[in-house]
Backbone as a ProteinNet text record, in pm:
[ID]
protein_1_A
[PRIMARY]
XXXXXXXXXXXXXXXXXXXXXXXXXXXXXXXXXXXXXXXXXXXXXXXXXXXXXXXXXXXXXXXXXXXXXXXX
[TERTIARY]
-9916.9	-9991.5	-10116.1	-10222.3	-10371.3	-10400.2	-10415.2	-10462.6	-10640.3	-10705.9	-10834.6	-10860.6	-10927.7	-10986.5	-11085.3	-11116	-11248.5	-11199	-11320.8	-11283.2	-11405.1	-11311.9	-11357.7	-11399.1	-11546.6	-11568.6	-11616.5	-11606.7	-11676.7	-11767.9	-11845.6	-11996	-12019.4	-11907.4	-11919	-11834.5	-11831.2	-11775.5	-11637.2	-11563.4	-11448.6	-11343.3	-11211.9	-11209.6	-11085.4	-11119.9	-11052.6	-10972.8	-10986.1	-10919.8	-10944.6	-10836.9	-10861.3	-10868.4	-10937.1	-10914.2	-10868.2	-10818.1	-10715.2	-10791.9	-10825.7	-10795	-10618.1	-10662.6	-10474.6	-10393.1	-10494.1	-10393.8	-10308.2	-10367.3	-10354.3	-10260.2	-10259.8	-10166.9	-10063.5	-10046.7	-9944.6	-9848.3	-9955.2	-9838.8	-9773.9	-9857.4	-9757.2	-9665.4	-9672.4	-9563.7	-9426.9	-9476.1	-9391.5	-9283.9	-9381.5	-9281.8	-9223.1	-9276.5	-9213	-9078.2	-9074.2	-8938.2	-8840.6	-8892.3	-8763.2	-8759.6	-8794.7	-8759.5	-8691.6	-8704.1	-8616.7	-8507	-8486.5	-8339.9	-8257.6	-8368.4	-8226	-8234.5	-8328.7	-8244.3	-8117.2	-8124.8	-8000.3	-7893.5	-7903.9	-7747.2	-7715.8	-7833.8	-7738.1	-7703.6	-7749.8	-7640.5	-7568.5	-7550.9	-7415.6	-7299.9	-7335.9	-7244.7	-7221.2	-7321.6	-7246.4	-7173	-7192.1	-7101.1	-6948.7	-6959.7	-6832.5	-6740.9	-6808.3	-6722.4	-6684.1	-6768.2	-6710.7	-6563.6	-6597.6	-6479	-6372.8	-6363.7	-6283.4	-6237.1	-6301.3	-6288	-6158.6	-6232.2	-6113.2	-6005.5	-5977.4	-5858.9	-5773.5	-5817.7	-5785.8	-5693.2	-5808.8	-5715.4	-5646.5	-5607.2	-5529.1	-5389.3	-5303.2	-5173.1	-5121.6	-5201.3	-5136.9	-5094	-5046	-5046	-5236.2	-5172.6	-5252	-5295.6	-5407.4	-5412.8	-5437	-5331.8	-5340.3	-5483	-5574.1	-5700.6	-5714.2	-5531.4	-5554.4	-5559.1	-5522.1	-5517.3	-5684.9	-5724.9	-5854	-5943.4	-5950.9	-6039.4	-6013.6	-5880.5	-5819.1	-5895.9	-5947.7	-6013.4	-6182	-6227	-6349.3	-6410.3
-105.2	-225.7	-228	-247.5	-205.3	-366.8	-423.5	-581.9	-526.7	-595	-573	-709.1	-673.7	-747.7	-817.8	-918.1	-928.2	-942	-884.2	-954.1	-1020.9	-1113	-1233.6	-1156.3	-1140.1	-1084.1	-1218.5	-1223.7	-1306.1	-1225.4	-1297	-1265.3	-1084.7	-1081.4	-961.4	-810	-909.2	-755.4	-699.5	-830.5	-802.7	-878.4	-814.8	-881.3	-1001.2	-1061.5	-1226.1	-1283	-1235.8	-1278.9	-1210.7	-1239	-1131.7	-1274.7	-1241.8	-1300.8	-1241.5	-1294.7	-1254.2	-1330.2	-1323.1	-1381.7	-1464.4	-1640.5	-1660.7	-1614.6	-1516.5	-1431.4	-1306.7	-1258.4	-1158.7	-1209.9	-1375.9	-1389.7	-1445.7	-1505	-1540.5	-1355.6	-1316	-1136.9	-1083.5	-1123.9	-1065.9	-1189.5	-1329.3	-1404.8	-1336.6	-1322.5	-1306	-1193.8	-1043.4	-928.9	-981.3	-1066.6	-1111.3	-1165.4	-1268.4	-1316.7	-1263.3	-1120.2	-1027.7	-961.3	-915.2	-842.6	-940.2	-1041.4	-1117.8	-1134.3	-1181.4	-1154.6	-1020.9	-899.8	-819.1	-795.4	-840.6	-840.8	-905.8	-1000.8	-1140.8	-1056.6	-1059.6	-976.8	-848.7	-761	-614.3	-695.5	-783.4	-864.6	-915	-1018.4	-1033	-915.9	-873	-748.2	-613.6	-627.2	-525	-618.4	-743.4	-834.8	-830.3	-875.5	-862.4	-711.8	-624.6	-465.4	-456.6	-522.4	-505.2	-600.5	-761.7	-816.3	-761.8	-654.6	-587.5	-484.6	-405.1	-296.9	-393.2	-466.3	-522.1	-601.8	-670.5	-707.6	-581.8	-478.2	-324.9	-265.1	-296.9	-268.6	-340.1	-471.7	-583.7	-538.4	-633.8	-561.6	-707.5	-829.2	-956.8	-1018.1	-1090.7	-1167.6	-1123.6	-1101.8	-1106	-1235.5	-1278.1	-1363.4	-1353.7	-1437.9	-1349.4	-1437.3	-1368.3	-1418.1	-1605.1	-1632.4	-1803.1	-1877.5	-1832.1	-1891.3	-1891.7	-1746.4	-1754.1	-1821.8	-1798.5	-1949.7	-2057.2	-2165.2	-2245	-2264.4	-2215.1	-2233.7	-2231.3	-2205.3	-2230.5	-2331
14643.9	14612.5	14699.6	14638.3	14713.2	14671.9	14811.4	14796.5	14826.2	14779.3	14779.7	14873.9	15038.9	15121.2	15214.1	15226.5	15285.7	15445.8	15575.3	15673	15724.2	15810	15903.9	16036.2	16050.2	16227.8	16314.6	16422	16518.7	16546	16644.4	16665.8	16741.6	16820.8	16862.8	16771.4	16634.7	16568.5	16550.3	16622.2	16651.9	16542.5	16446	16311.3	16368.5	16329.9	16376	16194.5	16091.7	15999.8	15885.9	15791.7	15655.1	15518.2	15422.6	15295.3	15182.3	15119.9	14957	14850.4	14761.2	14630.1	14626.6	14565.2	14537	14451.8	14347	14280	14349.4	14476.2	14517.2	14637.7	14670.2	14768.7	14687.3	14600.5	14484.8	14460.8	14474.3	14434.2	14547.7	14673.4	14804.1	14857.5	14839.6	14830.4	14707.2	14619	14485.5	14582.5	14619.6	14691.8	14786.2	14878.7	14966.8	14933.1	14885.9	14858.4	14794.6	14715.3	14638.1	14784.9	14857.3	14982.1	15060.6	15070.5	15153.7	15115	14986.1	14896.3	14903.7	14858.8	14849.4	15010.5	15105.4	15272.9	15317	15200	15254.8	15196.3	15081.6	15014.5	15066.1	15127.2	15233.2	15281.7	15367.4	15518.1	15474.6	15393.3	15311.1	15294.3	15207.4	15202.3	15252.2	15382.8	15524.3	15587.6	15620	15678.1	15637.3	15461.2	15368.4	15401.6	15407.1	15428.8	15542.2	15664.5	15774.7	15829.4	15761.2	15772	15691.6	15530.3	15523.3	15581.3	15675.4	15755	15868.3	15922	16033.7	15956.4	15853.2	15802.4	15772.5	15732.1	15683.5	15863.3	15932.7	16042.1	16157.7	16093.6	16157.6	16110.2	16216.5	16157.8	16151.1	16167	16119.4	16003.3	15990.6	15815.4	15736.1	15610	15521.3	15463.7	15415.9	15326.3	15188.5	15113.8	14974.4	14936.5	14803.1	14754.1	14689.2	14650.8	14617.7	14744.3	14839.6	15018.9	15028.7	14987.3	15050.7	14994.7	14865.3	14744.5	14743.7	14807.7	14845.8	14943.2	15081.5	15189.9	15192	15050.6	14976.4	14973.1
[MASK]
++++++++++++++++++++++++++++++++++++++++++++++++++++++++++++++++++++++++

């Protein structure tokens, strides 16, 4: 994705800010938030495998799945 940009210099040349078109910041909001999503659901579901990893190697009571949707 090639955002096409203007910059902002201060007096000595030095770049102090960038500009977008709002179509062009409307499209990197848009990526943004699918990247934040599928970020949430890996962590979701490395979380989910790992709490199956340690129930997998608990040697306590199980909970059967209507206990656990019951506690939903």
């Amino acid at each position: 994705m090639k955002i096409p940009v203007q910059y902002v210099n201060d007096e000595d040349g030095n770049v102090k800010a960038i500009q977008v078109t709002i179509s062009e910041w409307q499209k990197v909001l848009t990526k943004l938030k699918k990247y934040e999503q599928a970020l949430s659901l890996k962590s979701d579901l490395t979380e989910a495998f790992e709490e199956v990893a340690q129930l997998k190697r608990s040697k306590g009571a199980k909970q059967t799945l209507k206990e656990f949707l019951n506690g939903l």
